[in-house]
C-alpha positions as CSV (number, residue, x, y, z in Angstrom):
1,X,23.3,2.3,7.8
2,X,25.2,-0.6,6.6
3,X,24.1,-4.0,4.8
4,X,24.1,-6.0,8.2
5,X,22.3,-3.0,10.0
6,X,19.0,-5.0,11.7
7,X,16.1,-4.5,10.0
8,X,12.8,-5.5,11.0
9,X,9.8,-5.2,8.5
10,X,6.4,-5.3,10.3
11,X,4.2,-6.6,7.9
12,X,6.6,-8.7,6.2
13,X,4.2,-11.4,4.6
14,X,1.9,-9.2,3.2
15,X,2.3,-7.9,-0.9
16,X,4.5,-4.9,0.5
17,X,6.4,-6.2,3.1
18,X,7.6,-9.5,1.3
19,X,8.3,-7.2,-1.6
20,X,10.8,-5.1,0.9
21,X,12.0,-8.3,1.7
22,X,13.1,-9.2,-1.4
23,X,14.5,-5.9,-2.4
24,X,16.6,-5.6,0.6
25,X,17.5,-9.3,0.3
26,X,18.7,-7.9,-3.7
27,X,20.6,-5.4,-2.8
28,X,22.5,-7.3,0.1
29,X,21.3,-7.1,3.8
30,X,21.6,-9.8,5.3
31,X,19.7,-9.1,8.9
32,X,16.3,-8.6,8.4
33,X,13.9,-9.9,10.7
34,X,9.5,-9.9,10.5
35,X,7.4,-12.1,13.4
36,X,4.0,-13.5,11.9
37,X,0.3,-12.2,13.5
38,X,0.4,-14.7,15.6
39,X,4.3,-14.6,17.1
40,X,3.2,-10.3,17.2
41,X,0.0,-9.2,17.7
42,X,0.8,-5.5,16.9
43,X,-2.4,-3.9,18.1
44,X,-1.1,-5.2,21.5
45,X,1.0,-2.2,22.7
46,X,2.8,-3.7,26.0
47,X,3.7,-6.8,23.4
48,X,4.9,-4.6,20.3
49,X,7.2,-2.0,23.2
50,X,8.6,-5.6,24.5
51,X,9.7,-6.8,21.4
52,X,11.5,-3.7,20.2
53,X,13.1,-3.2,23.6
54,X,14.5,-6.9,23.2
55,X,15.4,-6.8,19.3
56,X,16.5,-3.1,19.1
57,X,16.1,-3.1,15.4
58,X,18.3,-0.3,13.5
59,X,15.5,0.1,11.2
60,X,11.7,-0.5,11.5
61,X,9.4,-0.3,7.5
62,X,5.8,-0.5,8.7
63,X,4.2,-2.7,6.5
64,X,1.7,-3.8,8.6
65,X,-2.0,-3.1,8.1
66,X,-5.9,-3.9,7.7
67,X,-6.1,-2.8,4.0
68,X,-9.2,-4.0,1.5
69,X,-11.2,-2.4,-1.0
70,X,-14.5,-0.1,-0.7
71,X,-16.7,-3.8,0.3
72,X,-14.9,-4.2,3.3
73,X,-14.2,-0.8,4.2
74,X,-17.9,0.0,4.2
75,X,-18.5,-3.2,6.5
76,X,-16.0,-2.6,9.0
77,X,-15.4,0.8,9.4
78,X,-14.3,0.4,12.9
79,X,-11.8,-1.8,12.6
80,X,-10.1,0.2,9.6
81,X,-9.5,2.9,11.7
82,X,-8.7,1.7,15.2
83,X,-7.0,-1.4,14.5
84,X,-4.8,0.5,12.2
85,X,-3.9,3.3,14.6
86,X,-3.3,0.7,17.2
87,X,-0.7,-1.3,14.7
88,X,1.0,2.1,13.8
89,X,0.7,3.8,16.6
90,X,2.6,1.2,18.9
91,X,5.1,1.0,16.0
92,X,6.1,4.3,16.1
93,X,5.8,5.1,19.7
94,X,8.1,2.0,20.6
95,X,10.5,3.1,18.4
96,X,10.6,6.1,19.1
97,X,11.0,5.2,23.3
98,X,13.8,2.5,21.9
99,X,15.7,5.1,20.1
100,X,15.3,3.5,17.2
101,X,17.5,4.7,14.4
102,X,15.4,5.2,11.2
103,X,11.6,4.7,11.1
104,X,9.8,4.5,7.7
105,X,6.0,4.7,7.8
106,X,4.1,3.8,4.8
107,X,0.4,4.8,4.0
108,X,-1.8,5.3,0.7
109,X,-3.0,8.0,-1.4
110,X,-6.4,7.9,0.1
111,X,-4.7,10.6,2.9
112,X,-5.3,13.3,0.8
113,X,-8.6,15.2,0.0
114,X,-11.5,13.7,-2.1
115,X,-11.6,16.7,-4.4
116,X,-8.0,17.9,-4.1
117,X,-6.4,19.3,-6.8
118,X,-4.8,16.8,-9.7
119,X,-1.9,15.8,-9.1
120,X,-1.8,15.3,-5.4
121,X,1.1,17.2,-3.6
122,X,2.3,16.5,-0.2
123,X,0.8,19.9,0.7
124,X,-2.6,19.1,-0.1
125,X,-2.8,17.0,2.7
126,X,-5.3,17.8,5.4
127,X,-6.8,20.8,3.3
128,X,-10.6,19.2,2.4
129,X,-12.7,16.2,3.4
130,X,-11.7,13.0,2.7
131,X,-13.4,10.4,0.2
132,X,-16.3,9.1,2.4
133,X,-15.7,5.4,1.5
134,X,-12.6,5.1,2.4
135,X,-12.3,7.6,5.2
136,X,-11.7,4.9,8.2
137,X,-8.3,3.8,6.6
138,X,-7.1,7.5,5.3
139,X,-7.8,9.0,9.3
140,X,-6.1,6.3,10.7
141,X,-3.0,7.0,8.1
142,X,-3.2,10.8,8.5
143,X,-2.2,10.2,12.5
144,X,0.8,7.9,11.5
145,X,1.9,10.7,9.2
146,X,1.5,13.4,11.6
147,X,2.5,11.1,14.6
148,X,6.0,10.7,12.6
149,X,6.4,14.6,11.6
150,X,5.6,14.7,15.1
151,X,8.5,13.0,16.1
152,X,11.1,14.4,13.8
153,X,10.5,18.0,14.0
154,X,10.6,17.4,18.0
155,X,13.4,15.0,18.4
156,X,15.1,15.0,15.0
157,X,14.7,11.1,14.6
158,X,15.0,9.8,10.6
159,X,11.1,9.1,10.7
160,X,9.8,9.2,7.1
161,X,6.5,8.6,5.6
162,X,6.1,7.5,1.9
163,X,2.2,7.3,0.2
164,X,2.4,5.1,-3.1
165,X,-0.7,5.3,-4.8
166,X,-3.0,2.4,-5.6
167,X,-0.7,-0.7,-5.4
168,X,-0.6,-4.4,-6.8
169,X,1.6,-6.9,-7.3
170,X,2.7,-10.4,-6.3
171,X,1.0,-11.6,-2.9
172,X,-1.8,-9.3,-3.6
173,X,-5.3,-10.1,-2.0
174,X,-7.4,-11.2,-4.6
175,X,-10.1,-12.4,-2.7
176,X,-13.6,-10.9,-4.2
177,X,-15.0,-9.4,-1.3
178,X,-11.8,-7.6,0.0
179,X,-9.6,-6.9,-2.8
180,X,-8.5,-3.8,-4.4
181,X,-9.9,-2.9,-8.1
182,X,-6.8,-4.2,-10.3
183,X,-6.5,-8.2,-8.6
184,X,-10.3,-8.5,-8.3
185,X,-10.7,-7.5,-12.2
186,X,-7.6,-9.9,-12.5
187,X,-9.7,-12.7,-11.1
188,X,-13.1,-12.1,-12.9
189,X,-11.8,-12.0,-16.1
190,X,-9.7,-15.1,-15.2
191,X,-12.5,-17.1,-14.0
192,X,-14.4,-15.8,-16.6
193,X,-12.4,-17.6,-19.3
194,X,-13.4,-20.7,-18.2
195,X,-17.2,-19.9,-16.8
196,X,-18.3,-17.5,-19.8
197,X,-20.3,-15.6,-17.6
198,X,-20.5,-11.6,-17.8
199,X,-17.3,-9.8,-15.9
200,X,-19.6,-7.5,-13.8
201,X,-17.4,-4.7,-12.7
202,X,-18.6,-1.9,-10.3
203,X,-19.9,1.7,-11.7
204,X,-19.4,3.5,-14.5
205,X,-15.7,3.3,-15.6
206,X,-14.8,6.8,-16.3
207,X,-13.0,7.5,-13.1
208,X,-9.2,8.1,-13.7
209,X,-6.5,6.0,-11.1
210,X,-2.7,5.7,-11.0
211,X,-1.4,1.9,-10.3
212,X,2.5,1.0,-9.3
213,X,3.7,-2.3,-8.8
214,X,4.6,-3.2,-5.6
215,X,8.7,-3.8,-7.0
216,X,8.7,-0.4,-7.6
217,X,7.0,0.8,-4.2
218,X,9.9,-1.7,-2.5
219,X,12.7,0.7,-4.4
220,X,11.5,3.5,-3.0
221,X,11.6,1.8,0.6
222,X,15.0,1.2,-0.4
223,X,15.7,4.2,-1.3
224,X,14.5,5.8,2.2
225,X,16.6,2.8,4.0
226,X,19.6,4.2,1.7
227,X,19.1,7.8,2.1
228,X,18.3,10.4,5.1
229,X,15.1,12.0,2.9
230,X,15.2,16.0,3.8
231,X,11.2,16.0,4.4
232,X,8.8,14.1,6.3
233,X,6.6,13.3,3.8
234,X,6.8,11.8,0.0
235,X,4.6,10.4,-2.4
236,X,5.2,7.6,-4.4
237,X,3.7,6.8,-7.8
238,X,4.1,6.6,-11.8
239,X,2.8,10.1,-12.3
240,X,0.2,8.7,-14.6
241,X,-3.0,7.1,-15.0
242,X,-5.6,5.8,-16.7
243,X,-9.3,5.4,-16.7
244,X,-11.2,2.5,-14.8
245,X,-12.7,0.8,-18.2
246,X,-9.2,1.2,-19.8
247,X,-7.8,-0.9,-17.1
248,X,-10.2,-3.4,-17.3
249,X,-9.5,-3.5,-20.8
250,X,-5.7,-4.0,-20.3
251,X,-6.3,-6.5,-17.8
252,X,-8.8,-8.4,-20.5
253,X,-6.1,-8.5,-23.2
254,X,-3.4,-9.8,-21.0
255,X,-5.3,-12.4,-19.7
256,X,-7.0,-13.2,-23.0
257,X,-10.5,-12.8,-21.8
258,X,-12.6,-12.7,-24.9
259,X,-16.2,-12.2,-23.3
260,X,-18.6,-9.6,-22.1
261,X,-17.7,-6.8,-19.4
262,X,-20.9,-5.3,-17.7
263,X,-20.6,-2.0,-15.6
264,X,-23.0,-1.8,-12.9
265,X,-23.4,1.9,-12.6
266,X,-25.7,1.5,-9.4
267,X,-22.3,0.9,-7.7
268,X,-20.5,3.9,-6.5
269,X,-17.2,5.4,-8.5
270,X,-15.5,6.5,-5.7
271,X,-12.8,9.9,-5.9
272,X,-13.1,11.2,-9.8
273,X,-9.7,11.1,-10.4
274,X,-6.4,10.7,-7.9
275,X,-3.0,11.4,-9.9
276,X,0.0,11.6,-7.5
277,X,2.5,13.9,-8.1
278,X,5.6,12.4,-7.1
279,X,8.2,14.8,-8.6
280,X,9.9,15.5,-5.1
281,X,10.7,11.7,-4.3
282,X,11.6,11.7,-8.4
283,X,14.1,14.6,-7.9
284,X,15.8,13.0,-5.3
285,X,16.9,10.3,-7.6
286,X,13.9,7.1,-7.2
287,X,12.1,6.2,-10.7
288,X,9.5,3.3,-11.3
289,X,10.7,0.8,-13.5
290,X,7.5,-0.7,-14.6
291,X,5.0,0.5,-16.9
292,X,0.9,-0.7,-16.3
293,X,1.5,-3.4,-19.1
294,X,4.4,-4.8,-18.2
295,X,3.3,-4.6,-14.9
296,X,-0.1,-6.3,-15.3
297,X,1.7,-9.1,-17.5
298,X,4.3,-10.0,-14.0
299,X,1.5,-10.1,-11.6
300,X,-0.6,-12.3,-13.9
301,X,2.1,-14.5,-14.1
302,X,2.3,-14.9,-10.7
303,X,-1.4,-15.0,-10.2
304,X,-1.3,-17.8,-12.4
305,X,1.3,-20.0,-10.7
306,X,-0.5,-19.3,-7.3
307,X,-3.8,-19.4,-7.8
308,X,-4.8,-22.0,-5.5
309,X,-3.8,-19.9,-2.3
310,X,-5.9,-16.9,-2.7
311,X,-5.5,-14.4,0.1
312,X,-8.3,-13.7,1.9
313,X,-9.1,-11.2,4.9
314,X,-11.8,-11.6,7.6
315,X,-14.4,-8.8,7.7
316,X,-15.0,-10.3,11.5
């Protein structure tokens, strides 16, 4: 692969795929391509095998999915999980039919077993149930995982899949309904400055989550676009973490919320605890660059100077 191979990022708006973007863009390619919902409706299958037959892309990053927090995963369960096989599925399949040169598949930590061992190892997939709550999104990324181990033990295609843990970042979704835990705690204790009402937060606090920023998660795309990986399968992800209340707590300081934080423990906690081990991508020479603080602090920033175009997603 060269810096003018063609690269199309499916997804490429969204907080991961514009981060891609921008890392590619850093480090010099010049021929990346991404078509909008409405130029490429990718649960249309005859649409997404045209369009790859025409571009021939060198590379393909999925990007692309219907992501949200427990809310909206408990409301629309069946969407979660077909319209995400149906994005991933036609992905893979039509590059795999254009012989498509490298394939990287990206998914979430929520594959692996509720009450797997901590940290999570690749191996650990598919060895227990899954965390009920979430389960719509993690079947639907199981199959793209298997779907592209599929592929390479059968063909020997470059397909790769890499599972960062929870993620957030600039062009995150911090709308209150469908958000993930770190930009809707961002937003409460934001609005909360000026309101002085309560930041209500869900359960109890105590459960322990990893967070990378979505910069780092874009290296490690790099680092697959660079690099033929040796396995099918690599998780990516600071190899710490920290409770829910301490997050909350981080998030308060940055943003110089000086009220009251109320834990409704009627609310469900979700997994206990999900550490990622990611020594095997580590080993190979990718390392995160940003710690939680420093992290938090960028993203507020840029919270801040967009905070009239919250992102939203339909639970129609």
């Amino acid at each position: 692969m060269t810096t003018h191979s063609k690269i199309y990022i499916a997804g490429h708006r969204g907080m991961v795929g514009s981060a891609v973007w921008r890392a590619l863009t850093a480090e010099g390619y010049t021929n990346i391509m991404g078509r909008t919902s409405k130029e490429l409706d990718l649960r249309n299958q005859q649409h997404v095998l045209d369009f790859i037959n025409t571009e021939r892309p060198d590379i393909i990053i999925d990007a692309a999915a219907r992501v949200g927090g427990i809310l909206a995963n408990s409301l629309s369960p069946y969407p979660f999980l077909m319209e995400n096989l149906q994005i991933q599925n036609n992905l893979i399949d039509a590059a795999h039919k254009a012989e498509t040169a490298k394939f990287v598949f990206l998914g979430s930590s929520c594959i692996y077993p509720k009450f797997a061992p901590q940290p999570l190892k690749e191996e650990h997939l598919l060895t227990d149930s899954l965390e009920p709550t979430n389960q719509w999104y993690a079947i639907a990324k199981i199959a793209g995982v298997k779907a592209c181990e599929a592929i390479r033990e059968q063909y020997g295609k470059d397909f790769v899949s890499l599972m960062p843990t929870n993620l957030y970042g600039p062009n995150d979704n911090f709308d209150l309904e469908t958000s993930h835990v770190l930009p809707a705690m961002m937003r409460k204790f934001h609005e909360s400055k000026s309101s002085g009402e309560p930041v209500k937060l869900w359960g109890s606090g105590t459960p322990m989550r990893e967070f990378l920023h979505v910069d780092d998660l874009a290296q490690g795309v790099l680092f697959a676009v660079k690099n033929k990986l040796p396995d099918y399968l690599y998780n990516v992800g600071t190899g710490t973490d920290v409770t829910i209340k301490t997050l909350a707590e981080t998030i308060q300081n940055t943003v110089g919320h000086k009220g009251v934080i109320e834990w409704d423990t009627t609310k469900p906690d979700g997994t206990p605890r999900k550490l990622m081990d990611s020594s095997k991508l580590r080993s190979l020479g990718w390392a995160p660059a940003f710690d939680l603080e420093s992290g938090i602090k960028h993203t507020y920033d840029w919270f801040i100077s967009h905070q009239d175009n919250y992102k939203a997603i339909s639970l129609s």
